[in-house]
VEXMARMI-425016 format. One record per residue (C-alpha): residue number from 1; y, x negated, z negated. Coordinates in steps of 0.5 Angstrom, whole numbers. Each point is the difference from the previous one (the first is absolute). Example, Ala and Ser with C-alpha at 12.3 -4.5 7.8 and 13.67 -1.06 7.14 Angstrom:
// VEXMARMI-425016
[1 [-9 -25 -16]]
[2 [7 -2 2]]
END
This chain:
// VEXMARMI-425016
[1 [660 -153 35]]
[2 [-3 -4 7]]
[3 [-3 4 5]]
[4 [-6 -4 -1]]
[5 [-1 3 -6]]
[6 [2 7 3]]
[7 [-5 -1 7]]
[8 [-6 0 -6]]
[9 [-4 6 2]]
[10 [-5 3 -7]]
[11 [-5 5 0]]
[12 [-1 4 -7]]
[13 [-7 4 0]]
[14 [1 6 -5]]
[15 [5 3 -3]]
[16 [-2 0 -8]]
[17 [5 -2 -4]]
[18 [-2 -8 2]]
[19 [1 1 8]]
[20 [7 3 -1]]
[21 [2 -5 -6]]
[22 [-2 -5 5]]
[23 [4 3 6]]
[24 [6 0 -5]]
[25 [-1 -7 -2]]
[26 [-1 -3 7]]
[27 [5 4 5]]
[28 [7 0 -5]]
[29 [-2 -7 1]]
[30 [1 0 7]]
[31 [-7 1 3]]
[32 [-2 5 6]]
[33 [-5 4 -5]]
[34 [-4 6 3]]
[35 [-5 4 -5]]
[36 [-6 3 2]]
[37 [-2 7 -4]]
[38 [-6 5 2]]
[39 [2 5 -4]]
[40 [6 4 3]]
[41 [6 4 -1]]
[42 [5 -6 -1]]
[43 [2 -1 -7]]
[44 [-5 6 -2]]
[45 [-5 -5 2]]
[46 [1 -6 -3]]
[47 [-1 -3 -8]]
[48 [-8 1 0]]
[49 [-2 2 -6]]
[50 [7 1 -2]]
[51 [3 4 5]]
[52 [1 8 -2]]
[53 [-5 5 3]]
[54 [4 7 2]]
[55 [-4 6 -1]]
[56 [3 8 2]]
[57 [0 6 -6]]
[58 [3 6 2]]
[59 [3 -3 6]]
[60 [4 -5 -3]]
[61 [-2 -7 0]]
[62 [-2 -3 -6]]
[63 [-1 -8 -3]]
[64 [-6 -3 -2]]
[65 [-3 -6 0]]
[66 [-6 -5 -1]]
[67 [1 -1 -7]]
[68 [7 -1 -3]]
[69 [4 -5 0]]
[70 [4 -5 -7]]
[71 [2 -7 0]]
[72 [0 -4 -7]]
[73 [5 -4 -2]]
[74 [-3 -6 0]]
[75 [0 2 9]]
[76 [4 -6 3]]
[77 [-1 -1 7]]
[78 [-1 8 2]]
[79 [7 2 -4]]
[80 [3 -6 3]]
[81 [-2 3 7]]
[82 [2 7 -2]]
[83 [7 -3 -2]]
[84 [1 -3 8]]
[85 [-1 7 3]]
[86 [6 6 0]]
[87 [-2 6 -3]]
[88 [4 3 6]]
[89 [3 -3 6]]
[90 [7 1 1]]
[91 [3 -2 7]]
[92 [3 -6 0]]
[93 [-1 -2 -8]]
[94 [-5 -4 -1]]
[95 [-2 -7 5]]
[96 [-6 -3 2]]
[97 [2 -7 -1]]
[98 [1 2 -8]]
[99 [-8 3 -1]]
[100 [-1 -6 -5]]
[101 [5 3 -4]]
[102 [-1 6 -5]]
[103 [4 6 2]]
[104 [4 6 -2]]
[105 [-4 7 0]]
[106 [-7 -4 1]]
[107 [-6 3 -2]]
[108 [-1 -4 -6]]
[109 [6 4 -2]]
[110 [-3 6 0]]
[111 [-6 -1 -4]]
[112 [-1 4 -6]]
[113 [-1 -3 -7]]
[114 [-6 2 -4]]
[115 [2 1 -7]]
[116 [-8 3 -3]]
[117 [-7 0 1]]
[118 [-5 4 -2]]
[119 [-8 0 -2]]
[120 [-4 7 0]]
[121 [-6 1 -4]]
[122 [-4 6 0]]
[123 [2 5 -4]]
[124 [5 -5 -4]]
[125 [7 1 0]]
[126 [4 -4 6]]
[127 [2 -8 -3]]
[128 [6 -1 3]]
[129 [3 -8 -1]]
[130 [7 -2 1]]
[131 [1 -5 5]]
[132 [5 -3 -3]]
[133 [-1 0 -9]]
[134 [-3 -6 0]]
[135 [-2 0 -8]]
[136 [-6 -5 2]]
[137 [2 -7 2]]
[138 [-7 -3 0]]
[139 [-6 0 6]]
[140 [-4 5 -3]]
[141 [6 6 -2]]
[142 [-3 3 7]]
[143 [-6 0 -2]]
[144 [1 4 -8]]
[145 [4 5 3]]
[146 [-5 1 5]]
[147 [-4 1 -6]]
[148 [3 7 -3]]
[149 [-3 3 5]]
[150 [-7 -4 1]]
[151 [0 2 -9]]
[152 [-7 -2 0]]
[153 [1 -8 1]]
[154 [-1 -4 -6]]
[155 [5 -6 -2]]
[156 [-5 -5 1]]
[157 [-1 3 7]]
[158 [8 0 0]]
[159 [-1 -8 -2]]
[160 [-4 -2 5]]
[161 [3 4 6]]
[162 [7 -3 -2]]
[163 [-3 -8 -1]]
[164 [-3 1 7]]
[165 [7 1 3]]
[166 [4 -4 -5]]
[167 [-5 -6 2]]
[168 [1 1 8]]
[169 [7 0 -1]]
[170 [0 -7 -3]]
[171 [-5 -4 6]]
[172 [2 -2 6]]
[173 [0 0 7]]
[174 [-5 -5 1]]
[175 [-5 3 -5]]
[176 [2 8 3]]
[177 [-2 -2 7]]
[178 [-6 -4 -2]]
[179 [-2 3 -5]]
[180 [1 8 -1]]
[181 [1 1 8]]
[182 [-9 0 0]]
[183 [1 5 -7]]
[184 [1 8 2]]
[185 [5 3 -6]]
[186 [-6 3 -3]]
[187 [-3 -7 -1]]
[188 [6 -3 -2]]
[189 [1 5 -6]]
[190 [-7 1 -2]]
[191 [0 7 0]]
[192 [-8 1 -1]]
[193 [3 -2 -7]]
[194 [4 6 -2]]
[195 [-2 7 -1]]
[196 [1 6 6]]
[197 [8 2 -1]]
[198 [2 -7 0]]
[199 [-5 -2 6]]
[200 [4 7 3]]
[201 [7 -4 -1]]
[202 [-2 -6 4]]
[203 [-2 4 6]]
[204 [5 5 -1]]
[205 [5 -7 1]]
[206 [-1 -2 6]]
[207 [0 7 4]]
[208 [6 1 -3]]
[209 [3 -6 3]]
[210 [-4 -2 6]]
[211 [-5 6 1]]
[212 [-5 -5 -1]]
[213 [-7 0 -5]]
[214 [0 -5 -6]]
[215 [-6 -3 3]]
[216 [2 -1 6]]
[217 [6 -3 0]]
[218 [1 -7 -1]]
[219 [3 -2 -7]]
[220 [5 -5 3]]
[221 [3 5 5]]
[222 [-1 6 -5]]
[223 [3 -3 -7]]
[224 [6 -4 5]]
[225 [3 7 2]]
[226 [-2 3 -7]]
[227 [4 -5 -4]]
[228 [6 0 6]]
[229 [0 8 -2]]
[230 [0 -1 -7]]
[231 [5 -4 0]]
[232 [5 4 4]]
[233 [-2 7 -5]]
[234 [3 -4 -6]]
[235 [7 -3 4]]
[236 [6 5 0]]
[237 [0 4 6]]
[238 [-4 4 4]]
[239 [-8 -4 1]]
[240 [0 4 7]]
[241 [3 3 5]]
[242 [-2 7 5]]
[243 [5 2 7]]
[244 [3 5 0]]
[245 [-3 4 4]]
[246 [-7 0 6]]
[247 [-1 -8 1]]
[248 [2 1 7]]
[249 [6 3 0]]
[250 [3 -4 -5]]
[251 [-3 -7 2]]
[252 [-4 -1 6]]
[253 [4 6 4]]
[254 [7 -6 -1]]
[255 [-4 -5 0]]
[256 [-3 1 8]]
[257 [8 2 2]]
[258 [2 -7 -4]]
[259 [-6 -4 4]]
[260 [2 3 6]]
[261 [7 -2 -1]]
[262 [-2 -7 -2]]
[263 [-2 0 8]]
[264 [-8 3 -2]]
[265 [-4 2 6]]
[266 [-6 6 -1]]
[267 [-5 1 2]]
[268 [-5 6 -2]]
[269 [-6 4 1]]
[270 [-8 0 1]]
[271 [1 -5 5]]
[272 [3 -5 -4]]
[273 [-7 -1 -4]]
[274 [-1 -7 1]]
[275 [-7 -1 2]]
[276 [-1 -8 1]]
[277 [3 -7 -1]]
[278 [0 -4 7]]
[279 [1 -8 -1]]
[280 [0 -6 3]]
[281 [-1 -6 -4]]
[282 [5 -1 -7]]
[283 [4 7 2]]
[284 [0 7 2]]
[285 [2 2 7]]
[286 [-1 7 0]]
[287 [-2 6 -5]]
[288 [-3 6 3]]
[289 [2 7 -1]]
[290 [-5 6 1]]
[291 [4 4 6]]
[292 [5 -5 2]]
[293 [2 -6 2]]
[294 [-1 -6 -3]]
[295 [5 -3 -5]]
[296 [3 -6 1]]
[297 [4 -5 -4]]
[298 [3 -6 -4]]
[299 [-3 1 -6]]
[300 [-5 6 -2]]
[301 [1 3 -7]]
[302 [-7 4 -2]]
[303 [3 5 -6]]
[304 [-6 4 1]]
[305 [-4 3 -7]]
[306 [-7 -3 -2]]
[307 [-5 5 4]]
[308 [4 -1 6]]
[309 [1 -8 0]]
[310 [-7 0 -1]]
[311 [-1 5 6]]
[312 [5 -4 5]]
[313 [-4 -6 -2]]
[314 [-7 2 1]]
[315 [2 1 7]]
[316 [3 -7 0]]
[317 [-5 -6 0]]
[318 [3 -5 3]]
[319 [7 1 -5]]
[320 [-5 0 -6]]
[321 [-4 -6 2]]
[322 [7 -4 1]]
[323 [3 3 -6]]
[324 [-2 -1 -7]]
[325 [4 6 -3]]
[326 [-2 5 5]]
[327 [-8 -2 -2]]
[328 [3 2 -7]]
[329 [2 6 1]]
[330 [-7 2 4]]
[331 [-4 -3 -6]]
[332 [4 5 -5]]
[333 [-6 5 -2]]
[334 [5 6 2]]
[335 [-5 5 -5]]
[336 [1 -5 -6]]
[337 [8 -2 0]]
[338 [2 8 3]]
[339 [0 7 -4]]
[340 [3 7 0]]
[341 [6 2 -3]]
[342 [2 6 3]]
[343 [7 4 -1]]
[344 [1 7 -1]]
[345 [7 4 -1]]
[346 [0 7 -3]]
[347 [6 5 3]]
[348 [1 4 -6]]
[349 [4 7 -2]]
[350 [3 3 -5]]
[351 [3 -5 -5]]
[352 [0 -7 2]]
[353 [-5 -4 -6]]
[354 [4 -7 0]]
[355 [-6 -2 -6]]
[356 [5 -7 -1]]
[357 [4 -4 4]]
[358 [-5 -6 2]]
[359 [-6 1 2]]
[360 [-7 3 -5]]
[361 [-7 -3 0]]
[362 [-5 5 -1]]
[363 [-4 -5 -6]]
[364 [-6 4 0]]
[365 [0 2 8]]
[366 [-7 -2 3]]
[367 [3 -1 7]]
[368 [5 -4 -3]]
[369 [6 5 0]]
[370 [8 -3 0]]
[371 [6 5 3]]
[372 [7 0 0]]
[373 [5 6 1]]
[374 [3 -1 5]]
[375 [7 5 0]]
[376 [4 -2 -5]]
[377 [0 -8 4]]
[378 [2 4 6]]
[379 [7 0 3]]
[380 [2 8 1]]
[381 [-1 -1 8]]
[382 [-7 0 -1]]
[383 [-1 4 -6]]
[384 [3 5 5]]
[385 [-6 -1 5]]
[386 [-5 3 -6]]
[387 [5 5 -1]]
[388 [-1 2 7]]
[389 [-7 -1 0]]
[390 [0 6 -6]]
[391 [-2 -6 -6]]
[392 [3 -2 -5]]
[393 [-2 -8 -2]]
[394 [-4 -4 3]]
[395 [-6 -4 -4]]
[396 [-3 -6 3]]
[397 [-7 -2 -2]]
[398 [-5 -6 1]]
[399 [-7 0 -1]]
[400 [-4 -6 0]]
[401 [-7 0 -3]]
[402 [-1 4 6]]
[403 [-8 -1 2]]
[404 [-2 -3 -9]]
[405 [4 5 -3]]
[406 [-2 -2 -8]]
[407 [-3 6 -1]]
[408 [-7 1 2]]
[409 [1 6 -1]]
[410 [5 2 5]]
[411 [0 -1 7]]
[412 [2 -4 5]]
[413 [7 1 4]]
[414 [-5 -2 7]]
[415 [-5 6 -1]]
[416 [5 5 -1]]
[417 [3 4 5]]
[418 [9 0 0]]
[419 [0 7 -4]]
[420 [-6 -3 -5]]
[421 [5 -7 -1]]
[422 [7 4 0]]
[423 [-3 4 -6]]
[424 [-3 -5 -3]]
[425 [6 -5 -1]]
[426 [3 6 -2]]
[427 [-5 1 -6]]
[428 [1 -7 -2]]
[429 [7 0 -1]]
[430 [0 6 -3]]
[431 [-5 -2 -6]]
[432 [7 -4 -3]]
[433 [5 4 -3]]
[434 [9 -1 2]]
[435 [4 0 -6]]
[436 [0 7 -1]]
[437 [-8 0 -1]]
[438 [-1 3 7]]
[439 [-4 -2 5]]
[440 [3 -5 4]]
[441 [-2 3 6]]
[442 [-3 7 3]]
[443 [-3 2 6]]
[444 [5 6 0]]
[445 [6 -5 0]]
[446 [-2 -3 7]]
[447 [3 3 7]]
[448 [-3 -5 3]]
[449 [-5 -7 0]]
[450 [1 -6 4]]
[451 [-6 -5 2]]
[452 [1 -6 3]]
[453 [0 0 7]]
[454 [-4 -8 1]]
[455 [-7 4 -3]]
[456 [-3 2 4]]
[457 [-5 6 -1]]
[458 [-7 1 4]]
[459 [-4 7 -1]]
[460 [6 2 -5]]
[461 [-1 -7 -4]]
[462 [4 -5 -1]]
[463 [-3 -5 4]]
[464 [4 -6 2]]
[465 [7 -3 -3]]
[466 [3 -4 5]]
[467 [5 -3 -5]]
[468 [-5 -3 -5]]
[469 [4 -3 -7]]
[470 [-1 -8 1]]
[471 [-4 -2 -7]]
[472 [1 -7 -4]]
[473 [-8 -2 -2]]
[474 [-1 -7 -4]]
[475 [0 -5 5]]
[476 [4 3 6]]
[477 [5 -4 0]]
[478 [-2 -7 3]]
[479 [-4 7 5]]
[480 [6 1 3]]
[481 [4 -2 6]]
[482 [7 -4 0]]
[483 [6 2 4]]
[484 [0 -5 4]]
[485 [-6 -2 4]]
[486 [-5 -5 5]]
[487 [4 3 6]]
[488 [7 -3 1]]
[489 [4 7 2]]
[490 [-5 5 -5]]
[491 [2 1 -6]]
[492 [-2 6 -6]]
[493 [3 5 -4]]
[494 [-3 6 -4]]
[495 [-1 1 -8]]
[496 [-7 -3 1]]
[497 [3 -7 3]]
[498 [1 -5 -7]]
[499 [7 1 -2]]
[500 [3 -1 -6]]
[501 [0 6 -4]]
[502 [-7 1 2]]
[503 [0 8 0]]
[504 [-2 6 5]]
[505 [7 2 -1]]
[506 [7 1 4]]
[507 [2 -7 -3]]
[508 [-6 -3 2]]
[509 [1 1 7]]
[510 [8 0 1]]
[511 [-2 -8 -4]]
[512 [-5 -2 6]]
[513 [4 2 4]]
[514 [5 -4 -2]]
[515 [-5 -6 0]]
[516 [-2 2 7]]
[517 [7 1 3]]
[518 [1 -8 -3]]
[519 [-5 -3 3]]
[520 [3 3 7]]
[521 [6 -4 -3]]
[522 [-3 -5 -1]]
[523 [-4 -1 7]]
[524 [6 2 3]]
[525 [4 -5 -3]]
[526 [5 4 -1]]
[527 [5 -2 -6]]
[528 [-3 -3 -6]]
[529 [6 3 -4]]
[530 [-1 7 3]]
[531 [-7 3 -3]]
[532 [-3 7 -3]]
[533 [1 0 -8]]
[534 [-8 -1 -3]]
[535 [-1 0 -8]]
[536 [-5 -4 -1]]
[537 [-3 1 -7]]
[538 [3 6 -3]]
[539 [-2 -1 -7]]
[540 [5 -6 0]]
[541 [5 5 3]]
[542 [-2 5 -7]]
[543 [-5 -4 -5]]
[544 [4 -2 -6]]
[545 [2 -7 0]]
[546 [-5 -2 -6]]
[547 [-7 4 2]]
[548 [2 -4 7]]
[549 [0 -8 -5]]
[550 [-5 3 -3]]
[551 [-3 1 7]]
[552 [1 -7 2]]
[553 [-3 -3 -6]]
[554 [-7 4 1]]
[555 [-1 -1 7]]
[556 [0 -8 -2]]
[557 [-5 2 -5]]
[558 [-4 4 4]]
[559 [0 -6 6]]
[560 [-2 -5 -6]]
[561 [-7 5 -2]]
[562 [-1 1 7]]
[563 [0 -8 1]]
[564 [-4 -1 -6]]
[565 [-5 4 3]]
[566 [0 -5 7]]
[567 [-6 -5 1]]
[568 [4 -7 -4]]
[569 [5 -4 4]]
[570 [-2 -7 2]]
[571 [-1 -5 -6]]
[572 [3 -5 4]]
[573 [7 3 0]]
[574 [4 0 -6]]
[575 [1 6 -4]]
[576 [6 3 -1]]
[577 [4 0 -6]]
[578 [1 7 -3]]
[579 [8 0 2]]
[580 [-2 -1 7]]
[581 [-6 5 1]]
[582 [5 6 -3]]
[583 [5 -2 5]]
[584 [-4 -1 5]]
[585 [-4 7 -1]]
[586 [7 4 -1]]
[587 [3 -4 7]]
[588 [-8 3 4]]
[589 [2 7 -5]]
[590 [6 1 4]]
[591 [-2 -2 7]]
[592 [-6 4 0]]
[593 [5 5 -3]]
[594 [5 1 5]]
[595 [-5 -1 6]]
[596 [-4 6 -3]]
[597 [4 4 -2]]
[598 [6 0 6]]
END
């Protein structure tokens, strides 16, 4: 490779899952990448959200986390990237040169397969569905499962859930985009038309998935992740996958050693909080740091969470003015596009409560419950961590209905001291029955209670989360800001920036990253031939080829009602034949397609 790609200094602002993706995709191809991080111990500081958070019990040191980690199948860019790091590295065995190659021993290797899941109910016996027994070929065989816990939903209610996914799964992108990006699921599903136990399914649905409420999210993004998932549960094979152990020894802890071999300089601690953007015309000459120098560089990466851009970008006028992408960000209502998710883990004692191997959702839990125990996926090195610590499992816990439980009658996680919060989740899981018709759990079973350590408590209460969840509400997508910007050398990557999976997930950010990481090769006029793998639709790499037809054809009948509604065309002009208007719409459907979906 020429020096003149070699001499490219970058600086990546954020170690998340976006920063150290963009600082892989950039430095194996020669650049002179330095990540910038304020949060610090190494590799323990980096991941954001993802990274694992260490906790002591009984003197030995235990893992926790913000909440726990799984990649669904139909995960492209982030198994690809997890393929490209070694699980360890061995001196002399694997070359820097071949970091586009998938290795030997990588992380992805490790991963663990799920072969169940699981939904509670109060006082119901523990459903557990195999994820590998497709009896259901159609859409809707989810959605009959789900309803021999949920008993109370009638056939006609069963009908009418099933032709709405039946029917989105026949249009296109066009009319996806246009049409159900301004609808939240609610709305689309017409959920105001069912009775109470239905209504519970389709909130319980989206929480389960993205730890989003069913009248908030937009349909569009909703209904795209639901229809990849069930897709992937009726195929042969595991739907998901899980590490095999705490989320930064077996993946970020490899990775930064990898990034650092690639020739990844870092960066860490309070000092490094960017505080503001200095530019000069069309580009970015400096960014500015809170205790230390200046950073200076070629070519700036902001891989920065929402709240934090925004806070960047609020000291920042001018590269506001000069930049649409940045006048984006600052124009997000924070309050309506971030929620709270909050993870927990319980340290058990006595005998380990597996529940089921892949993860439970607490149907009928009014903080919107989901777990997965977590030591039967766990390699014997960290099983041996609990055991040191006097535990026998390890059960991790998200809450997501964490300031409008669903039940008036319970009260807020905000209002309640961490006591008050441990004892009530404890109360809620144990209303549902295991296998045996025993409590799922009890507050004797727990050694000891990890809280995530990005809340904040003030007067005892939790007060401030410092790692909101990024929500999708309807029409926030043209809201949002593209990875490359106004600015020559500014480019943009986090799982609020438009990316193709469009999803606060580990794959929305490791994709955007790969977008950004290509407008740097782009600018850089690096080789047009050497460029960071992006999946620019995932439902054409997983969708049926016939519901993708019949998408195409409803997208030209979508374009011709919505013309008919246009104001006539000029008498002057002569009409089109029939042949040429439906050739004409489906060549506009598949231009519009591809330019709003990419």
């Amino acid at each position: 490779m020429s020096k003149r790609w070699t001499a490219r200094r970058v600086a990546v602002i954020g170690g998340g899952i976006a920063g150290l993706t963009a600082a892989h995709e950039l430095a194996g191809r020669g650049f002179d990448v330095t990540l910038h991080e304020m949060r610090p111990g190494g590799a323990r500081g980096l991941g954001g959200k993802a990274r694992s958070q260490y906790f002591a019990v009984n003197g030995a040191e235990v893992p926790g986390e913000h909440g726990y980690r799984f990649m669904p199948a139909f995960y492209r860019c982030l198994p690809e990237t997890m393929a490209r790091i070694p699980g360890r590295l061995e001196p002399g065995r694997y070359r820097a040169e071949a970091f586009r190659e998938p290795c030997g021993g990588s992380v992805r290797d490790s991963l663990v397969g799920l072969s169940h899941m699981a939904i509670a109910r109060e006082n119901f016996p523990l459903l557990t569905i195999h994820r590998n027994a497709p009896r259901y070929s159609e859409v809707g065989g989810l959605v009959l499962t789900l309803a021999k816990i949920f008993h109370s939903i009638s056939g006609a209610e069963l009908h009418h859930i099933g032709k709405k996914l039946l029917h989105y799964c026949t249009r296109g992108p066009v009319e996806r985009m246009q049409r159900f990006e301004q609808l939240s699921f609610w709305e689309y599903m017409e959920a105001d038309k069912l009775g109470p136990i239905a209504q519970r399914v389709l909130e319980c649905t989206p929480q389960a998935l993205v730890a989003m409420k069913a009248s908030e999210g937009s349909a569009r993004t909703l209904l795209d992740v639901l229809v990849l998932m069930m897709l992937d549960f009726r195929r042969p094979g595991p739907s998901e996958f899980v590490l095999p152990g705490p989320t930064t020894d077996t993946w970020l802890g490899p990775w930064a050693r990898w990034l650092a071999q690639l020739g990844v300089r870092f960066e860490q601690g309070p000092e490094q909080r960017v505080t503001r953007i200095e530019v000069e015309g069309r580009e970015v000459v400096a960014v500015h740091r809170a205790g230390a120098p200046p950073i200076r560089a070629d070519w700036y990466v902001l891989a920065t969470p929402l709240e934090a851009t925004q806070g960047i970008v609020a000291q920042s006028p001018a590269a506001r003015d000069r930049c649409a992408e940045l006048d984006k960000v600052a124009a997000i209502p924070l309050d309506a596009t971030t929620r709270w998710m909050v993870g927990v883990q319980f340290l058990l004692r006595g005998a380990d409560r597996p529940w089921v191997r892949g993860h439970v959702a607490f149907g009928d839990s009014p903080w919107g419950i989901t777990g997965v125990s977590q030591r039967q996926f766990w390699r014997p090195e960290y099983v041996e961590r609990l055991t040191a610590a006097g535990g026998s499992g390890m059960l991790s816990i998200i809450a997501t209905e964490w300031n409008q439980p669903r039940d008036c009658e319970v009260p807020r996680a905000e209002s309640l001291t961490l006591p008050q919060i441990q004892a009530e989740i404890i109360r809620q899981i144990a209303k549902c029955r295991d296998a045996d018709q025993q409590p799922m759990l009890r507050s004797q079973d727990v050694l000891a209670f990890h809280f995530d350590q990005d809340v904040g408590f003030e007067h005892g209460r939790p007060g401030r989360n410092r790692s909101p969840l990024l929500i999708h509400p309807p029409g926030s997508w043209a809201r949002r800001p593209s990875p490359a910007s106004d600015l020559r050398n500014l480019v943009l990557c986090g799982d609020h920036v438009q990316n193709p999976m469009d999803l606060a997930t580990m794959e929305g950010a490791c994709a955007s990253a790969r977008m950004a990481a290509n407008v740097v090769l782009d600018g850089a006029d690096h080789d047009v031939a050497d460029r960071a793998m992006v999946i620019d639709d995932y439902q054409r790499e997983h969708v049926p080829t016939a519901w993708r037809q019949l998408g195409r054809i409803n997208d030209v009948r979508f374009l011709q009602r919505r013309e008919t509604r246009m104001p006539a065309h000029d008498p002057t002009v002569s009409p089109e034949s029939r042949e040429e208007a439906v050739d004409r719409l489906a060549r506009e459907a598949a231009r519009i397609g591809r330019q709003e979906v990419a």
